[in-house]
FILO-23307 format. One line per 2 residues: number of its first residue (from 1); for each residue x, z, y of C-alpha. Coordinates in Angstrom, 1 decimal, always signed. Example, Ala and Ser with C-alpha at 12.3 -4.5 7.8 and 13.67 -1.06 7.14 Angstrom:
<finus>
1> +12.3/+7.8/-4.5  +13.7/+7.1/-1.1
</finus>
This chain:
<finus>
1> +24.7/+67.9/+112.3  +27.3/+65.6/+113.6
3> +30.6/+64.6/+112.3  +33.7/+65.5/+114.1
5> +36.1/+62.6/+115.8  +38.7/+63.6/+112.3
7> +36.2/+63.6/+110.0  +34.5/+60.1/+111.4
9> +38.4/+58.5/+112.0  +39.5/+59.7/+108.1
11> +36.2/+58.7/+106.7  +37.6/+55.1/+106.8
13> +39.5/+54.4/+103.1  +41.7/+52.0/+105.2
15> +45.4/+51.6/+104.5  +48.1/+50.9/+107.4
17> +46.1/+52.5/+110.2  +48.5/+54.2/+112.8
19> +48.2/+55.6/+116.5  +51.4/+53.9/+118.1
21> +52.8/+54.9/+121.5  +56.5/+53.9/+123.1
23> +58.3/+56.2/+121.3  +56.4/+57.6/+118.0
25> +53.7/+56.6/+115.4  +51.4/+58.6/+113.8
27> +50.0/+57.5/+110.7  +46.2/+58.6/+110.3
29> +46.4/+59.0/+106.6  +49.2/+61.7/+107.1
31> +46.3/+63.3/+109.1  +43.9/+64.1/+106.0
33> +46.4/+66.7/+104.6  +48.2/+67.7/+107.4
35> +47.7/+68.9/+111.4  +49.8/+68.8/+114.4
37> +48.6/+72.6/+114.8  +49.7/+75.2/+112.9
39> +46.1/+77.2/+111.7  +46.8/+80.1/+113.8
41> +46.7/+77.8/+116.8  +43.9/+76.1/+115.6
43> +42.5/+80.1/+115.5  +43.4/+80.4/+118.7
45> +41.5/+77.3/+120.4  +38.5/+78.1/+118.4
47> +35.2/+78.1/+120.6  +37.1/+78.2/+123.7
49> +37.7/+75.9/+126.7  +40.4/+74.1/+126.4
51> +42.7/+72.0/+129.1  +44.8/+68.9/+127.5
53> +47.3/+68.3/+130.3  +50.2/+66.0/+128.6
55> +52.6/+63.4/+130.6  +52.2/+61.1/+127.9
57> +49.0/+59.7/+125.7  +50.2/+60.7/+122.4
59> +49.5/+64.5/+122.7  +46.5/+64.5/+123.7
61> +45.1/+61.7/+121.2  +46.1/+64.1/+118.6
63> +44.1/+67.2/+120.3  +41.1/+64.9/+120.9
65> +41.3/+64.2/+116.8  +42.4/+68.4/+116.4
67> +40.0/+70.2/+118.9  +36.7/+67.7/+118.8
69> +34.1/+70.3/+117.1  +36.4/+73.4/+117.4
71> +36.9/+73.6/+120.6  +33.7/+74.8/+123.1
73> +34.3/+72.6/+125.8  +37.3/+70.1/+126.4
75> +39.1/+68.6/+129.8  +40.6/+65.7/+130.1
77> +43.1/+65.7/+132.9  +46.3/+62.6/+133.8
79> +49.7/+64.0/+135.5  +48.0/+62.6/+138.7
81> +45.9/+65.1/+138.8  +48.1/+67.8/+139.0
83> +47.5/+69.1/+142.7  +43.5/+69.3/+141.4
85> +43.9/+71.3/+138.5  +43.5/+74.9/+139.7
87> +40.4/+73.8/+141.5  +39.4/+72.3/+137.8
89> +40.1/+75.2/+135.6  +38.1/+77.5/+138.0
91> +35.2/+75.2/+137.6  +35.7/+74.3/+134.1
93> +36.0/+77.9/+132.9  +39.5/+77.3/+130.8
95> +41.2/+79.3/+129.2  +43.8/+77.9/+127.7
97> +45.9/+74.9/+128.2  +47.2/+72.5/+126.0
99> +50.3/+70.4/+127.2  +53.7/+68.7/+126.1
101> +57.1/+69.5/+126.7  +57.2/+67.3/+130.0
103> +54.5/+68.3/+131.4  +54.3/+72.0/+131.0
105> +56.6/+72.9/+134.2  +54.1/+71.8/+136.3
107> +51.6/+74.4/+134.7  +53.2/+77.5/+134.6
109> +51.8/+78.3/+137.9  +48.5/+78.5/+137.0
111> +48.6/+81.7/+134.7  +46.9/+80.3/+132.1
113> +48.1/+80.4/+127.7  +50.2/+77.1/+127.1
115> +49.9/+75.8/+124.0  +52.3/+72.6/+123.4
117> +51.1/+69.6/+121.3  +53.3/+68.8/+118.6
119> +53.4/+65.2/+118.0  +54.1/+65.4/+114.4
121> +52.0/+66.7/+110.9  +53.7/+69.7/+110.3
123> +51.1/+72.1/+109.3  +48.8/+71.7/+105.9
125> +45.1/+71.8/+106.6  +41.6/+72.2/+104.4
127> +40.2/+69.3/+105.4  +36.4/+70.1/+107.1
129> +33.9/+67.2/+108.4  +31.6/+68.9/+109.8
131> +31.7/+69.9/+113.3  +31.4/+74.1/+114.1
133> +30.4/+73.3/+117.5  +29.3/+70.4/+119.7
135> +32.2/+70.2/+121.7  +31.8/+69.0/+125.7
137> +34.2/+66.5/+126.5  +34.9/+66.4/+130.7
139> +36.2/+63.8/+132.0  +37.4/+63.1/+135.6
141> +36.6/+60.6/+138.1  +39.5/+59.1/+140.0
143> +39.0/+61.5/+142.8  +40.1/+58.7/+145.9
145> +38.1/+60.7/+148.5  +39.5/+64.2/+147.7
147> +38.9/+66.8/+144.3  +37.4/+64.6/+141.4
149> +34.1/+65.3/+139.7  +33.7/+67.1/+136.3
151> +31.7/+64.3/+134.3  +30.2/+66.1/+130.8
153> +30.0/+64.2/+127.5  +30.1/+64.7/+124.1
155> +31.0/+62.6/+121.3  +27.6/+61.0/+120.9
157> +27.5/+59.7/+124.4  +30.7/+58.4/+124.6
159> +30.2/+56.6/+121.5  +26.6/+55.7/+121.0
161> +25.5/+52.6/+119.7  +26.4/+49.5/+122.2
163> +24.9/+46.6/+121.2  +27.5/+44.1/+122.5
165> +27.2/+41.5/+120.0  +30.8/+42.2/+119.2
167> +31.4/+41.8/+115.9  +34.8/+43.7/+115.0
169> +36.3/+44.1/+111.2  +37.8/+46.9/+109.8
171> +41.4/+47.3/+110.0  +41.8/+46.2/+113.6
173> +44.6/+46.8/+115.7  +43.3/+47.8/+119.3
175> +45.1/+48.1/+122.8  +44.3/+49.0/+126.3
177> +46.5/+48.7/+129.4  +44.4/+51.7/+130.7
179> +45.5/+55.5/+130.0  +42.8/+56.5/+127.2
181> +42.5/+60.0/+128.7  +40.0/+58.0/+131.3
183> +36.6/+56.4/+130.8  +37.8/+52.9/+130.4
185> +40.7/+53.6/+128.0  +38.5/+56.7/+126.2
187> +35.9/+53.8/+125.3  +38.7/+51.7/+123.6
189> +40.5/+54.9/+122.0  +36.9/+55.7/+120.2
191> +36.5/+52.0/+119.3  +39.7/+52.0/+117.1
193> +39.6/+55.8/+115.7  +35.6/+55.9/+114.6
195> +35.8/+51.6/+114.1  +38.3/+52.1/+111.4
197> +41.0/+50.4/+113.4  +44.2/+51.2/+114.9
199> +45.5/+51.9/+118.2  +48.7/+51.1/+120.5
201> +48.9/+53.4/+123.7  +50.1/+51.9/+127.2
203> +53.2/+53.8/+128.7  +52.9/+54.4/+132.3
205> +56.6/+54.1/+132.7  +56.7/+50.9/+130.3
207> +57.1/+47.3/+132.0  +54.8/+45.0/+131.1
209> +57.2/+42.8/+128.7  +58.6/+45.8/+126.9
211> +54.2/+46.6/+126.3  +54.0/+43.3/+125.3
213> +56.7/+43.7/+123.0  +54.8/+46.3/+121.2
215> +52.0/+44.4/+120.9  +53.7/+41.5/+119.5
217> +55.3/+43.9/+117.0  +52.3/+45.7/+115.8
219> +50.2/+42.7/+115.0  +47.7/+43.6/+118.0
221> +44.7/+41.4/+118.8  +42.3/+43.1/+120.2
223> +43.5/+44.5/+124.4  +41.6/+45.7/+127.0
225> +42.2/+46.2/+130.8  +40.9/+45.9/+134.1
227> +41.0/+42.5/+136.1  +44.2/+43.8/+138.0
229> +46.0/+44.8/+134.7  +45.3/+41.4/+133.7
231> +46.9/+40.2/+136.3  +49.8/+41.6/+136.4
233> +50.0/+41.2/+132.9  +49.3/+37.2/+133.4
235> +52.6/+37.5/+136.0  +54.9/+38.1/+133.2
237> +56.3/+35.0/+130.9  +55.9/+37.8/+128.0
239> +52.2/+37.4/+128.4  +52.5/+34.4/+125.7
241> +53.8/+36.6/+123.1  +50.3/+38.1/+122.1
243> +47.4/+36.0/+120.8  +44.3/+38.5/+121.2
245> +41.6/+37.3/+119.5  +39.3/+39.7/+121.6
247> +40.6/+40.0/+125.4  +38.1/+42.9/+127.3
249> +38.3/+43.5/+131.1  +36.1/+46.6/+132.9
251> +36.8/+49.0/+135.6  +36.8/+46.3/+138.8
253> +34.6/+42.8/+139.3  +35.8/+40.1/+136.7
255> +35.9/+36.8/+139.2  +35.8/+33.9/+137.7
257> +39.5/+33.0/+139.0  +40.8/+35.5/+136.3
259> +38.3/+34.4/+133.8  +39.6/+31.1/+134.0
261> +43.1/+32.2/+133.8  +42.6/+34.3/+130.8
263> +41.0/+31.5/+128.9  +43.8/+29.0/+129.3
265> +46.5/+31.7/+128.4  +44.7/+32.5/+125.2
267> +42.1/+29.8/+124.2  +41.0/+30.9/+120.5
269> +40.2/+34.4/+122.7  +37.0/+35.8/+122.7
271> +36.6/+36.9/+126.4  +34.3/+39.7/+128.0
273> +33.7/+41.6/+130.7  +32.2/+44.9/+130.4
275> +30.4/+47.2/+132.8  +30.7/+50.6/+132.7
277> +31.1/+53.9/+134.8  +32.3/+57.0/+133.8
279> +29.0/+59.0/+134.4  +26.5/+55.8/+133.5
281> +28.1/+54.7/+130.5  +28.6/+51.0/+129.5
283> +25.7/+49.1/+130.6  +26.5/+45.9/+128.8
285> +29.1/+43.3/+128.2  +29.3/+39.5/+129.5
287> +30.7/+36.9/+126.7  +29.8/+33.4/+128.1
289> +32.9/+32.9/+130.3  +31.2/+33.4/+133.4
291> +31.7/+35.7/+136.1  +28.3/+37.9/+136.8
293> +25.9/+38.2/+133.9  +22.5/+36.5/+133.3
295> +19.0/+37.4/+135.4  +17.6/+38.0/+131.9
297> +19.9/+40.9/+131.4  +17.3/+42.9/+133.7
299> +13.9/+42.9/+132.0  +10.8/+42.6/+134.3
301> +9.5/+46.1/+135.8  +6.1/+46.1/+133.8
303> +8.6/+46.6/+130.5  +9.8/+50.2/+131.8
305> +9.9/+51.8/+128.3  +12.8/+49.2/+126.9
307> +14.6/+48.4/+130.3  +18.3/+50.3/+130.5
309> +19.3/+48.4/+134.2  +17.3/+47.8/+137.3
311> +18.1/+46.9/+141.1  +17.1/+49.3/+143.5
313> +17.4/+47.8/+147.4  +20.5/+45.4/+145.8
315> +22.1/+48.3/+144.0  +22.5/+48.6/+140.0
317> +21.0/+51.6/+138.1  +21.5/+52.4/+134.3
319> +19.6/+54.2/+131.6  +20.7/+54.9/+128.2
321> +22.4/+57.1/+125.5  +25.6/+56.8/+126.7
323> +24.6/+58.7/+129.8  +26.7/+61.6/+130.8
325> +25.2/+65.3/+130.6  +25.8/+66.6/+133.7
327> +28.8/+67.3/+136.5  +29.9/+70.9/+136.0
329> +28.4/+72.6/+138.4  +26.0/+70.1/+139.4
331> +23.2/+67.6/+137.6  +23.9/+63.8/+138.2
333> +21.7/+62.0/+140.1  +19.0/+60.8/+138.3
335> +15.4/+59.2/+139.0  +12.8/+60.6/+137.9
337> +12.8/+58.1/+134.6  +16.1/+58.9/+133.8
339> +18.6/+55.9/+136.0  +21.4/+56.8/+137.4
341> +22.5/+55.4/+140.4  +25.9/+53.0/+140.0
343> +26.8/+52.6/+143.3  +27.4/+48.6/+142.7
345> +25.6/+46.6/+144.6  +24.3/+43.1/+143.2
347> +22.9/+39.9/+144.8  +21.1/+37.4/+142.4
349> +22.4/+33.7/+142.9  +20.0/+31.0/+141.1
351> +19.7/+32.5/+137.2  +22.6/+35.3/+137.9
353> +23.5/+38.4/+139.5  +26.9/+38.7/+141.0
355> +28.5/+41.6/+141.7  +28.8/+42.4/+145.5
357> +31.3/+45.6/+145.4  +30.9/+49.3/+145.6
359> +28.9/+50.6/+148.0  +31.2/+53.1/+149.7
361> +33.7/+49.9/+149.7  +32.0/+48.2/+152.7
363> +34.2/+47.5/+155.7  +31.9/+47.8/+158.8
365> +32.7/+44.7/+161.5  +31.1/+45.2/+164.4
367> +28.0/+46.5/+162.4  +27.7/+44.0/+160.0
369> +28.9/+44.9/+156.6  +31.7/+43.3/+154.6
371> +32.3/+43.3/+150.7  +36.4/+43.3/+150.5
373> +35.6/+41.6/+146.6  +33.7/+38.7/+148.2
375> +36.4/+38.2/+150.1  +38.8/+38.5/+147.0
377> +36.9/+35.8/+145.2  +37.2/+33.2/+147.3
379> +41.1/+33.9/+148.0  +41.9/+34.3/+144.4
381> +40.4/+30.9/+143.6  +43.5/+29.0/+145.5
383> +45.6/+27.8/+142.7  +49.0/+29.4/+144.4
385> +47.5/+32.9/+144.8  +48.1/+35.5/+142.1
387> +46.7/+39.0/+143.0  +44.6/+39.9/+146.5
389> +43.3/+42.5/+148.2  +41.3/+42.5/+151.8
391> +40.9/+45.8/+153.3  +40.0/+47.1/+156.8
393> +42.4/+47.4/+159.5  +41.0/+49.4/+163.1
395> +40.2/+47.5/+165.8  +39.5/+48.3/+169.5
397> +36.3/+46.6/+169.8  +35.0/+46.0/+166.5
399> +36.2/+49.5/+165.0  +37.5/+47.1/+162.5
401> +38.5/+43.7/+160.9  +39.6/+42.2/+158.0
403> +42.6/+42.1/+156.0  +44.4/+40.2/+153.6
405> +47.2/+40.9/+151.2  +47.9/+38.3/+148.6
407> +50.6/+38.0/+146.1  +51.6/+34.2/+145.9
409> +53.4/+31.9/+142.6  +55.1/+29.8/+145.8
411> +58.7/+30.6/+147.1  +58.9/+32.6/+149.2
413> +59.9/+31.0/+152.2  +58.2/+30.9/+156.1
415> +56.9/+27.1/+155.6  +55.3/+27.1/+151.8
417> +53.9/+31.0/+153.1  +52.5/+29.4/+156.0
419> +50.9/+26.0/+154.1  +48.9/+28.4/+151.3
421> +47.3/+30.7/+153.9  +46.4/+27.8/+156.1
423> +44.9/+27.1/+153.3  +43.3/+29.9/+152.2
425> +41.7/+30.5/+155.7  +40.1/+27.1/+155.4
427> +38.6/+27.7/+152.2  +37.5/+31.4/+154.1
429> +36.1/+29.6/+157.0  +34.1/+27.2/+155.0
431> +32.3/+29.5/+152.8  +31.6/+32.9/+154.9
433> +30.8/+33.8/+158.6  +33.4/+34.2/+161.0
435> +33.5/+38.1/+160.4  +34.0/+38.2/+156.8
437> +37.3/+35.5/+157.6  +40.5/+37.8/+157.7
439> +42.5/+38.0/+160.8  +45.4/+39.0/+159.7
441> +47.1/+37.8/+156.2  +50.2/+39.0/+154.7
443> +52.3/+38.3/+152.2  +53.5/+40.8/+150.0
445> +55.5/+40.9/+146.7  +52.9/+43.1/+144.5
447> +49.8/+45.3/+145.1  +49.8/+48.7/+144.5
449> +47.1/+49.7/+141.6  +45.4/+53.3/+141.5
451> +46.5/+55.2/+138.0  +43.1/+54.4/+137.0
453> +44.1/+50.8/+137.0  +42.3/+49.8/+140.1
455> +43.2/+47.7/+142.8  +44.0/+50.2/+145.5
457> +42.3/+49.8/+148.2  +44.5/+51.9/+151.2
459> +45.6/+50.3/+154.4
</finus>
């Protein structure tokens, strides 16, 4: 049988490993003898399905370590998704809820047992390994087109063996700009607790020098984010006070514009990009600099029994042991030998594949379809252009066109404005057809990102 989350994190002999968020650290060695939960609590949660609903990150790292093996099923739910959550405890089957001082206002409605997550060892504990049950672990989707899906995991599949070629010491201090109750930040939460290594948690309310800060201050050098944390992150002059050896971007299409600009902030960093989806798992990780990932990644059809990607009509399918259960309440779709269906579609350019967008993504012109990242690409390649974002605005007789937002380093005045997207639309109207090219371009002073850490995609 398995070992629990605590008893794989504690079975590191490693001095000076901590779990730091904005406001408190909690050192894991305090965690051998002690628990946040008092054992009657712990009594309490035993074999049953439990809800962690916290404001903030800290809480509910400390259930994850607490309830992992104890607990009969476990779901993971972000402040976002408060106006979801009776609709999730109906079709998770909890029972109980387990929040934070902040949060648990916002619960009382539901009628369920609140339980609130100290964020301290208080409580002596007898010390177990061993797992008494394998606990589910539901996560969420982002739930952009209305109530998010119930994605089942356990431990194992959420932390299987990744052959990334990533070799990572002991001792290491980990960050992510994501929330680590989701799949992205989860990934690099696990990394750090099971890796031996530490971990520094994003705020949501933090700005981005005050994180950096942190960072600086706790030695980190290992972060992880999507593109569009990146770069916002990049905006800031407090980006320079970290020097990652291991910079990680997932979540959203690494271009090679950000690539590039990730390299010469932090030259002695290793850089990847990851892909990954919540119900496929992580389907591999891209170290060469270059925006894609090599034809060879995709073994020929004839070698079915090893092969854990293939295209299907342009889209990307995954197979392996990081593949989630189930939905509750529904199976995922699966082929018959065992892919799941991404969703991304991918075109193959010379010894490459190059990530075309999401399918649901498209922006219909006329009838022709239009990848908004394509787009994206090109624009964030103009060396005055910091963040973009093309998206579909209704048209009389096309039903649609594109277009653009970008965020720009220039003043912001009428004539340099005018010069850079003159500019822009050249490099547009040299390198797609004429109903890809934006019509309309604005200027605008930040984009909005999705909690998930996404570029949001709205009108």
């Amino acid at each position: 049988m398995r070992q629990s989350l605590l008893g794989i994190t504690l079975g590191h002999d490693i001095p000076g490993r901590d779990i730091i968020s904005d406001r408190s650290t909690i050192s894991i060695a305090d965690l051998r003898a002690g628990s946040p939960l008092a054992s009657e609590t712990i009594e309490q949660v035993r074999g049953r399905c439990i809800l962690i609903a916290t404001e903030t990150q800290l809480p509910t790292v400390l259930a994850l370590l607490e309830l992992d093996g104890v607990a009969r099923r476990i779901v993971l739910a972000t402040p976002d998704l408060a106006p979801h959550l009776s609709g999730l405890i109906e079709l998770g089957q909890v029972d109980i809820i387990l929040t934070d001082a902040a949060f648990a206002p916002t619960l009382t409605r539901l009628g369920l047992p609140l339980i609130q997550m100290p964020i301290a060892v208080t409580a002596c504990r007898e010390f177990e390994t061993q797992p008494e049950v394998d606990t589910e672990w539901v996560l969420l989707t982002s739930g952009t087109t209305g109530r998010p899906k119930m994605v089942v995991h356990t431990l194992p599949s959420l932390s299987g063996p990744l052959n990334d070629g990533v070799s990572i010491p002991d001792g290491v201090r980990w960050s992510t700009f994501y929330d680590v109750r989701r799949y992205g930040g989860l990934q690099i939460l696990l990394r750090a607790l099971i890796g031996g290594g530490s971990i520094v948690l994003s705020s949501a309310s933090e700005p981005v020098s005050d994180f950096m800060g942190r960072l600086q201050r706790s030695n980190v050098t290992h972060i992880s984010g999507t593109p569009s944390h990146w770069r916002n992150a990049l905006l800031s002059p407090f980006s320079g006070l970290v020097s990652p050896a291991y910079v990680r971007l997932s979540g959203e299409i690494a271009d090679q514009a950000i690539l590039n600009r990730l390299r010469a902030q932090y030259p002695n960093a290793n850089i990847a990009h990851a892909f990954a989806a919540t119900e496929a798992g992580v389907g591999f990780d891209v170290r060469d600099g270059l925006a894609g990932f090599p034809v060879s990644f995709i073994p020929h059809p004839n070698d079915n029994q090893t092969m854990t990607m293939k295209l299907v009509d342009g889209t990307l399918w995954l197979r392996s042991s990081r593949v989630a259960n189930r939905y509750l309440g529904a199976d995922l779709p699966r082929s018959d030998d065992g892919f799941i269906d991404t969703g991304d579609l991918v075109e193959r350019r010379g010894d490459r594949f190059y990530f075309r967008g999401r399918r649901e993504g498209v922006i219909n012109v006329g009838g022709q379809k239009v990848y908004p990242e394509e787009i994206e690409d090109i624009i964030t390649r103009h060396p005055d252009v910091i963040m973009a974002r093309v998206w579909s605005r209704k048209n009389p007789i096309t039903g649609a066109v594109v277009a653009a937002d970008v965020v720009l380093r220039a003043p912001n005045d009428p004539q340099a404005t005018a010069t850079i997207i003159n500019s822009m639309k050249s490099a547009c109207q040299s390198a797609l057809p004429r109903h890809k090219v934006p019509a309309t371009w604005h200027r605008v002073e930040k984009i909005e990102m999705s909690a998930s850490g996404k570029l949001s995609r709205g009108a």
